[in-house]
MIGUKOL-18668 format. One record per residue (C-alpha): residue number from 1; x, y, z negated. Coordinates in nm, 2 decimals. Example, Ala and Ser with C-alpha at 12.3 -4.5 7.8 and 13.67 -1.06 7.14 Angstrom:
MIGUKOL-18668
<n 1	xx 1.23	yy -0.45	zz -0.78> $
<n 2	xx 1.37	yy -0.11	zz -0.71> $
This chain:
MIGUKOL-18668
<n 1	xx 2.49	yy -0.17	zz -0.66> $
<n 2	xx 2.29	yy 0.09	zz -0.49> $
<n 3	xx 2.08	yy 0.30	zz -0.75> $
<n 4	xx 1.80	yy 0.11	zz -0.96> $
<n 5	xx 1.54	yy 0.36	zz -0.89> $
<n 6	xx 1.40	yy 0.46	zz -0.54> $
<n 7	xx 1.10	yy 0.75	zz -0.50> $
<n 8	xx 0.82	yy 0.61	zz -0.29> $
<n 9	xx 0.69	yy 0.82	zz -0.04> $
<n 10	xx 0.91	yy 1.11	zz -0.18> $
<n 11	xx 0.71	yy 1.19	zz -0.45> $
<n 12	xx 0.72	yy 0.88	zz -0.71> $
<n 13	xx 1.03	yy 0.78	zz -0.88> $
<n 14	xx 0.99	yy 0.37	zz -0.97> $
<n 15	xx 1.26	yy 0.14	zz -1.10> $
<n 16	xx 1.33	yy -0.08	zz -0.79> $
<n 17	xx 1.28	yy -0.42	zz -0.94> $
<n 18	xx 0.86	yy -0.42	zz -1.05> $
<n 19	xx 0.62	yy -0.68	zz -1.09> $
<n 20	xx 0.36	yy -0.84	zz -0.86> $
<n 21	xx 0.05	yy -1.01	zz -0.97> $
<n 22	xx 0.00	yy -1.26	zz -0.76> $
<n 23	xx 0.08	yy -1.54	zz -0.98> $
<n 24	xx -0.18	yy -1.42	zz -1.25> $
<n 25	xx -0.43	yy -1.61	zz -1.05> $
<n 26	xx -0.50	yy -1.99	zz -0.96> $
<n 27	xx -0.32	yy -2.17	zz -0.64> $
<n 28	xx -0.45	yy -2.00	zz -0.34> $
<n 29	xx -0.47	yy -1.68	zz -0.50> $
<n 30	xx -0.85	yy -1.85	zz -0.63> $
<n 31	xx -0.94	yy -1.80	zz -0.96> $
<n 32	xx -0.71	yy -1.73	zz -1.27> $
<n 33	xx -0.45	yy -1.97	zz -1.35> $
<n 34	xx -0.35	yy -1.91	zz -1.70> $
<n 35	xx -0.63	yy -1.72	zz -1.97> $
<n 36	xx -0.67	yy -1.35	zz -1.98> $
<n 37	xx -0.47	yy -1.28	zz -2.30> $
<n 38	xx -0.14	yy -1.45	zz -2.12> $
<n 39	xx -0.15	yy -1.27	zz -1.84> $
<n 40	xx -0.24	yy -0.90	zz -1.98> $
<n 41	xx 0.06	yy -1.07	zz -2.27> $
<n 42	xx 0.30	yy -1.05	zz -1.91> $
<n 43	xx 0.16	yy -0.73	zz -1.76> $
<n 44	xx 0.23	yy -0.53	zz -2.14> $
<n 45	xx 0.62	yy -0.69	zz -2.16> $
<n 46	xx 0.67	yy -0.59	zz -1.82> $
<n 47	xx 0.59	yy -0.23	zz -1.84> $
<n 48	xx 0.73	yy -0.24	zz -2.21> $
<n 49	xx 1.08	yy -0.40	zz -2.03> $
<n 50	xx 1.04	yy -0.09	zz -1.82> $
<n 51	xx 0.88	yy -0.16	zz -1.51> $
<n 52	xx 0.73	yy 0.09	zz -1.31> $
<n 53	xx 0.62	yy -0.03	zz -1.00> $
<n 54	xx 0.30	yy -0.32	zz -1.08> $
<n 55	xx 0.17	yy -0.39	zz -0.70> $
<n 56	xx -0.16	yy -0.63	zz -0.67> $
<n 57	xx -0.44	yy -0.71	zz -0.43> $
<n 58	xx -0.84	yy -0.65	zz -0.44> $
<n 59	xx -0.81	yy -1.03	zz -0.29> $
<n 60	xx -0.61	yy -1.15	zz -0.58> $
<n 61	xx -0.82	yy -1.37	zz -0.77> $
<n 62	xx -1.04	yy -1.21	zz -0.59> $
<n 63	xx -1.05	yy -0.93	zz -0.78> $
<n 64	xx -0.96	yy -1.06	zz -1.08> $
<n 65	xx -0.53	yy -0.95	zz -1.07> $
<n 66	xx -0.65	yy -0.56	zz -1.02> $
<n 67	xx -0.97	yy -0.62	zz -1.35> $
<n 68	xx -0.68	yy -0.76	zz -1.55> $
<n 69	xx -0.42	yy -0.51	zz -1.46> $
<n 70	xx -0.63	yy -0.24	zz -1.61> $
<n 71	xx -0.72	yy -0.45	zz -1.91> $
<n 72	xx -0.38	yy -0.51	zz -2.06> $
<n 73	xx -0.25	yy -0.11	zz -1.91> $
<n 74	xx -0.51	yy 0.14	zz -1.91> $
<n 75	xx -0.45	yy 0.41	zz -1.98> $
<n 76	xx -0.20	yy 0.39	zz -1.78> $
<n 77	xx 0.15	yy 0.44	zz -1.92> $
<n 78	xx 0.34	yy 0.81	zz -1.74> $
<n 79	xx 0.52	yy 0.66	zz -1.50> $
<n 80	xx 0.36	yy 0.37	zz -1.40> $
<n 81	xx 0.29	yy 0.30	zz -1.00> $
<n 82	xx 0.02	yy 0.06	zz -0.96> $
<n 83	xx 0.01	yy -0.05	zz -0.56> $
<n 84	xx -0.29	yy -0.26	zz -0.48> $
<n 85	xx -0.40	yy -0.38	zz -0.12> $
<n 86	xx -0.71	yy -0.40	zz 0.09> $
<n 87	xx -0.83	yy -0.49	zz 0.45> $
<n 88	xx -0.84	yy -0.86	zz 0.40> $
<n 89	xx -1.16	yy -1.02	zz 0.24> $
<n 90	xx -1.12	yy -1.37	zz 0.08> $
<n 91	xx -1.44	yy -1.59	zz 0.05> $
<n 92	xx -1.19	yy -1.93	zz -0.05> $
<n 93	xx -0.92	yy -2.03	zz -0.20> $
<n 94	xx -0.80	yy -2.07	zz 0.20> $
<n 95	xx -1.03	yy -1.87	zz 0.37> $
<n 96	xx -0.86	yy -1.54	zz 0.47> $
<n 97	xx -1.07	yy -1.24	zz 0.73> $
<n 98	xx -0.89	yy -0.96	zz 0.79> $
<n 99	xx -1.15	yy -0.66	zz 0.79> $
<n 100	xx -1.01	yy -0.30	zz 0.91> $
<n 101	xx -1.36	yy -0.12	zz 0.98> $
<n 102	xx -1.34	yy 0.22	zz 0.87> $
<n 103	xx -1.66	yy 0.13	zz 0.66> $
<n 104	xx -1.55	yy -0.21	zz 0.49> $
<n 105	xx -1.19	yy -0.02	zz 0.38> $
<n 106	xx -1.39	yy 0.25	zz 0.19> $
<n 107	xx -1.57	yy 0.01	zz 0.04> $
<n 108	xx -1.26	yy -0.24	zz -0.10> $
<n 109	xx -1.05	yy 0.09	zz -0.16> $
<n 110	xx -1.37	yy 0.21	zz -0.40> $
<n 111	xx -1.39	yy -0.15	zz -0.57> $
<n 112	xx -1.05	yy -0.10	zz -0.64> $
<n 113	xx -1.10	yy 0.22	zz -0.78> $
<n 114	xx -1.32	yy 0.07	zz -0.98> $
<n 115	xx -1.17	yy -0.15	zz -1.11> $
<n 116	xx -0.86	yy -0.05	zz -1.17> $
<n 117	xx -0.97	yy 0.26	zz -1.32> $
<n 118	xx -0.86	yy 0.51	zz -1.12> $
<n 119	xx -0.99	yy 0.82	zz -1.00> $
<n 120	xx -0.67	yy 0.76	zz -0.72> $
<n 121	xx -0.45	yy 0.49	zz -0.61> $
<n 122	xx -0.10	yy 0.63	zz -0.56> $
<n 123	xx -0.01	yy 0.37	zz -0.33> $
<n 124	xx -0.25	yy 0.20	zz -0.15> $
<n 125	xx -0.17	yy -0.06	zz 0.09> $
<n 126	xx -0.33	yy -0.18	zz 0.43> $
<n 127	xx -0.31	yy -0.54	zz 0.36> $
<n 128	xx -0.33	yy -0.68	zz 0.73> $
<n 129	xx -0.38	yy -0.45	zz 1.05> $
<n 130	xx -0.73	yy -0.58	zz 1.23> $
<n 131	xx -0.65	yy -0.65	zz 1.59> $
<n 132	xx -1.01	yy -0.59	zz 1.66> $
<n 133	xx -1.01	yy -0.25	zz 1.57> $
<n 134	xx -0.80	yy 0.02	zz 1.68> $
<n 135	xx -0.53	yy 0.09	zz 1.46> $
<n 136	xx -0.61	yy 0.46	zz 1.49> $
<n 137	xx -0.97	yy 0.42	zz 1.33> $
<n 138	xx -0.82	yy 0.20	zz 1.05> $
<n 139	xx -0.56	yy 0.48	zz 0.94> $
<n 140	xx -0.80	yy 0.72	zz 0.99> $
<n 141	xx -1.01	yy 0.55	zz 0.73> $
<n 142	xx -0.74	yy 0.57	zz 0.53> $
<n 143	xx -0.65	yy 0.89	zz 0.57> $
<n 144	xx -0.99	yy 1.03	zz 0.50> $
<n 145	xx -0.97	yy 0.87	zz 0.12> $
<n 146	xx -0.62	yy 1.01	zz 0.10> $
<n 147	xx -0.81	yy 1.35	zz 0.22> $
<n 148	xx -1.07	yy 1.30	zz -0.05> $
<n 149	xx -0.82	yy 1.26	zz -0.35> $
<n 150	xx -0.90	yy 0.86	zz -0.35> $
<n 151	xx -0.54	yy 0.76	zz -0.23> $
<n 152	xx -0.22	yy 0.92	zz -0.28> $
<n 153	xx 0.06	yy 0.72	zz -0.04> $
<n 154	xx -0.05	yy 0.50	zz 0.26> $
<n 155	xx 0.10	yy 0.14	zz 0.27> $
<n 156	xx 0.09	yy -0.11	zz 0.56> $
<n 157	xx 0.17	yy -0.52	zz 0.56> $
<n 158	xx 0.29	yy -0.75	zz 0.74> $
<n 159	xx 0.43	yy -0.55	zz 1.04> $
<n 160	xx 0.62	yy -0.54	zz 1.31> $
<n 161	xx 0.88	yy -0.27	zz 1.44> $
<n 162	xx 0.67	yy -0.16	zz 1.69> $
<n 163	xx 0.37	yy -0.10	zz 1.43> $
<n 164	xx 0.54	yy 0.11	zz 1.18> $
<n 165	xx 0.67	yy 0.34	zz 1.50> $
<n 166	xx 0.32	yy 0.36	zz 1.64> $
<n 167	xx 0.17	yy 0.40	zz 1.27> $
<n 168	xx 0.41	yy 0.69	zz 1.18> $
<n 169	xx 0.30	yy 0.82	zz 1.50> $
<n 170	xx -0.08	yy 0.88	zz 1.36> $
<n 171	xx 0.00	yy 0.96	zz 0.99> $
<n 172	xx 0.27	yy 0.92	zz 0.69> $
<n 173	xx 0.36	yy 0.57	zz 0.57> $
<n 174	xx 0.56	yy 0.55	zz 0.26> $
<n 175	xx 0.59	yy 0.15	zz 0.25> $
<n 176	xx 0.56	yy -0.10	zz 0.39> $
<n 177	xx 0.55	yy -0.51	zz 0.24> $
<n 178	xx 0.67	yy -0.80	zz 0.48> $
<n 179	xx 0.83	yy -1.13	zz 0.38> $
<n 180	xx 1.20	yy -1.08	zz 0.35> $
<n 181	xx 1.46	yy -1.27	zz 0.12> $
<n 182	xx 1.80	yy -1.41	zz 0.12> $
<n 183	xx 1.69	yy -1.71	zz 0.37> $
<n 184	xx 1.45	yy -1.52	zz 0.57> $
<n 185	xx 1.56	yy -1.22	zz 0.74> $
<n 186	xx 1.35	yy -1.25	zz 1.04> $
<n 187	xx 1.24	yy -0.83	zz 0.91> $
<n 188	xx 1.63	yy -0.71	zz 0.92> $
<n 189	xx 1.52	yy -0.47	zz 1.17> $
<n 190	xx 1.23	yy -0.34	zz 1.00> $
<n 191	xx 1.44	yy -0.32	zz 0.71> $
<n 192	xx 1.67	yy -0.13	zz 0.91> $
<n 193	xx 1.39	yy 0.12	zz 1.03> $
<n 194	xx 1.27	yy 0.18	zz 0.68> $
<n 195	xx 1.57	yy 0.29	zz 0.57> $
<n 196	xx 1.64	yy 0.48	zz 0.86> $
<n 197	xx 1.32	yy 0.74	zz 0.75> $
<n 198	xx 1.35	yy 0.63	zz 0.32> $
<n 199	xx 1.04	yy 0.38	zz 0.36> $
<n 200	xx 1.04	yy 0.17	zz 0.08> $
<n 201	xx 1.03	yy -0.21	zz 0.11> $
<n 202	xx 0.84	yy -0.45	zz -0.05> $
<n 203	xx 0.96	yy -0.79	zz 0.02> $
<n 204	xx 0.70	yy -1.06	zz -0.03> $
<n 205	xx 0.81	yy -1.38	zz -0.13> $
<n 206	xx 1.15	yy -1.25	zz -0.26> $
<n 207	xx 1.23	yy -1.55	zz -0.43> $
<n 208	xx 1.13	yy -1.80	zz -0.12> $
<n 209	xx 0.84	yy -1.91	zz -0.29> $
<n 210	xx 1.08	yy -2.12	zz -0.53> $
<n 211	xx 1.31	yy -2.24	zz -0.27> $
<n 212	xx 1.57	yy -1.97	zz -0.36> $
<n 213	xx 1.61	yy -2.16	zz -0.66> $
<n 214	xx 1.83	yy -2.46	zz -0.56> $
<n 215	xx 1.96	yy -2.30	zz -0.33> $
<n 216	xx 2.37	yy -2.41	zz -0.38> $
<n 217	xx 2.52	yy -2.09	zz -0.30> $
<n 218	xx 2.28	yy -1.92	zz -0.53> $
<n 219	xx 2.36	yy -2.18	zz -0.82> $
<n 220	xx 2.75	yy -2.17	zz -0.73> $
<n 221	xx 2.80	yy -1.78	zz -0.81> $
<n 222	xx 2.49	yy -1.80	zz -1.08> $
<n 223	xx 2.72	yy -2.00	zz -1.31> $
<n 224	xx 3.02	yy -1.77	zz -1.24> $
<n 225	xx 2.75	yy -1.50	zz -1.40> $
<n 226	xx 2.57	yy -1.71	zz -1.67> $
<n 227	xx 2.30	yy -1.66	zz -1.47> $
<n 228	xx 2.03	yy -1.84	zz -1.26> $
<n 229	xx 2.00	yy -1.91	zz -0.88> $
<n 230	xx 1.67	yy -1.70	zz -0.88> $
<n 231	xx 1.82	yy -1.43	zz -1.05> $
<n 232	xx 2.08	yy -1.39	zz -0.80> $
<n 233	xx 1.86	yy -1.45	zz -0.47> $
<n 234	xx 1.71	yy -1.10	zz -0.66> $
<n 235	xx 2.04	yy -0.93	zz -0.76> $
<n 236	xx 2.15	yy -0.98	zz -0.37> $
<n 237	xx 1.85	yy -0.81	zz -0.26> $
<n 238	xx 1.88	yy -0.49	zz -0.50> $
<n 239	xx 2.25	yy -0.49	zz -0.34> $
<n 240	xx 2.12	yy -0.52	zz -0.01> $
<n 241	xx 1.94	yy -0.22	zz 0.07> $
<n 242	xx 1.86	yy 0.06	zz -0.16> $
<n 243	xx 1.51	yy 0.07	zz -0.02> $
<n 244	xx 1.43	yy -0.29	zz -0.06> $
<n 245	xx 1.19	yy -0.29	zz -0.42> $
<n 246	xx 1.11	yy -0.67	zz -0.49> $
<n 247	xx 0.84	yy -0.75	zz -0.71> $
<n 248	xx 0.86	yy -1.10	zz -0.80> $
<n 249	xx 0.57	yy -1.26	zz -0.95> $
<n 250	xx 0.51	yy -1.46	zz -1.23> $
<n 251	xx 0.27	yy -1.61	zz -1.51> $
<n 252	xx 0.53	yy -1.70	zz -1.78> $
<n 253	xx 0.69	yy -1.44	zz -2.01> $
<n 254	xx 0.97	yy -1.65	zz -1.99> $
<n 255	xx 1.04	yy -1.61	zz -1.60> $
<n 256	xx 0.94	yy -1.26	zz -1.66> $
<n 257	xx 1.24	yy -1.21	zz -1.90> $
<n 258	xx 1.50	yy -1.41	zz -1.63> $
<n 259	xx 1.37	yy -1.22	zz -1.36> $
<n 260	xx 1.35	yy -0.87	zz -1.47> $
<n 261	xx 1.74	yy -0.97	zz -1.60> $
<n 262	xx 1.81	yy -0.99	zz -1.24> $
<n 263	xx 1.86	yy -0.64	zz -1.25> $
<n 264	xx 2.19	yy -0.65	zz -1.44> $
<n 265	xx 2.35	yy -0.95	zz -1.22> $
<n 266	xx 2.63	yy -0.72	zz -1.05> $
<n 267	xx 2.78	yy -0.94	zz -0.75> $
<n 268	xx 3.15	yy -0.90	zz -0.64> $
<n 269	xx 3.18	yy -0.81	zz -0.28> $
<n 270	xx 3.34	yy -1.16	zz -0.19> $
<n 271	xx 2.97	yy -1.30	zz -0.34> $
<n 272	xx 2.76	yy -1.07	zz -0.12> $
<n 273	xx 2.97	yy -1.14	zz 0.20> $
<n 274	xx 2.91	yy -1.52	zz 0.07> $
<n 275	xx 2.57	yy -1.48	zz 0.04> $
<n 276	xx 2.50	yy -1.27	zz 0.31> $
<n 277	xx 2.63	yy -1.58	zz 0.55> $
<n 278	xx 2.36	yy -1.73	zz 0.41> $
């Protein structure tokens, strides 16, 4: 397996295998979903399983993933990478607008501040490029809080080849976050690209939103391991590329255990090949 640790934007050495918030709030991202001391009950096991890299969103909740986060960490442990997100403003539980004015991404990367804590975010991530604003001015946003001590790392997500090439073109970006798992590899070649310049990746959706978990080749070699389908959809992505850093997501301390024991699934090369005709 390639090495369990990976330094983001050459500067901050994480474990590869973190924790995303996403699931601390309701369906839809809208609300919470379980009660506050459950979910800061998660965050603490997670760091005290050794986690490093915690990634959330200002629109997880809204805002209540990132309040929580800093309730159940801070101060925040040496070592510890929180990644949070901004540039998409949610006013429903569906109802999504992507926002890359220079203006509104001060503002949500100060509310994050804020509420996370922070006098800087080490890695901060451009949640969605705005098509209706010049990619230029929304990096250049960015790179004025990065100027001012507000941001460490630049982030983008949801991208295409093309956009990380014409983003590394106007300024550094040290990750990037795109749906990618073991039945969706429709990001190979920005997967390919990242490692190409040591960009980590941070698959969303790693374990296919639950579909990963009856999946029959996953179950077949799981039993061979004792394991679980889930924890080998995750083992096959820490074998796949040594810049890929999934952050699977969960509520339950339980699923926080099996997934986090992901990390010590080591797959034979006849599984990979196996899996990776997936």
């Amino acid at each position: 397996m390639a090495s369990e640790n990976f330094t983001i934007g050459g500067e901050f050495p994480v474990r590869r295998l973190g924790y995303g918030t996403v699931q601390l709030t309701g369906p839809g991202c809208w609300g919470p979903r379980g009660t506050p001391a459950d979910a800061m009950a998660v965050l603490r096991r997670a760091v005290d399983r050794g986690v490093t890299l915690i990634d959330t969103a200002d629109n997880y909740g809204p805002s209540i993933a990132e309040e929580l986060v800093a309730e159940a960490l801070h101060p925040y442990p040496a070592g510890v990478l929180v990644a949070t997100k901004g540039g998409v403003v949610r006013t429903g539980p569906d109802a999504w607008h992507i926002d890359g004015r220079p203006e509104r991404l001060r503002a949500m990367c100060e509310a994050s501040l804020r509420r996370l804590r922070l006098d800087t975010i080490e890695l901060y991530q451009l949640h969605r490029l705005d098509p209706r604003v010049p990619m230029a001015e929304q990096l250049g946003a960015l790179d004025e809080l990065r100027a001012e001590g507000k941001i460490r790392q630049l982030g983008l997500d949801s991208v295409t080849v093309e956009e990380l090439c014409a983003a590394r073109e106007l300024t550094s970006i040290a990750s990037v976050q795109n749906r990618y798992h073991l039945l969706d590899r429709s990001s190979e070649p920005l997967l390919e690209l990242c490692e190409a310049h040591g960009i980590a990746f941070l698959p969303w959706f790693p374990l296919g939103n639950g579909e990963l978990a009856s999946d029959p080749v996953c179950a077949e070699i799981a039993a061979a391991h004792g394991a679980t389908p889930a924890q080998v959809a995750l083992a096959w992505l820490l074998h796949r590329s040594p810049v890929l850093c999934p952050t699977p997501g969960t509520g339950s301390l339980v699923h926080l255990e099996e997934n986090l024991d992901a990390g010590d699934v080591r797959l034979s090369g006849d599984e990979l090949a196996r899996l990776d005709r997936r």
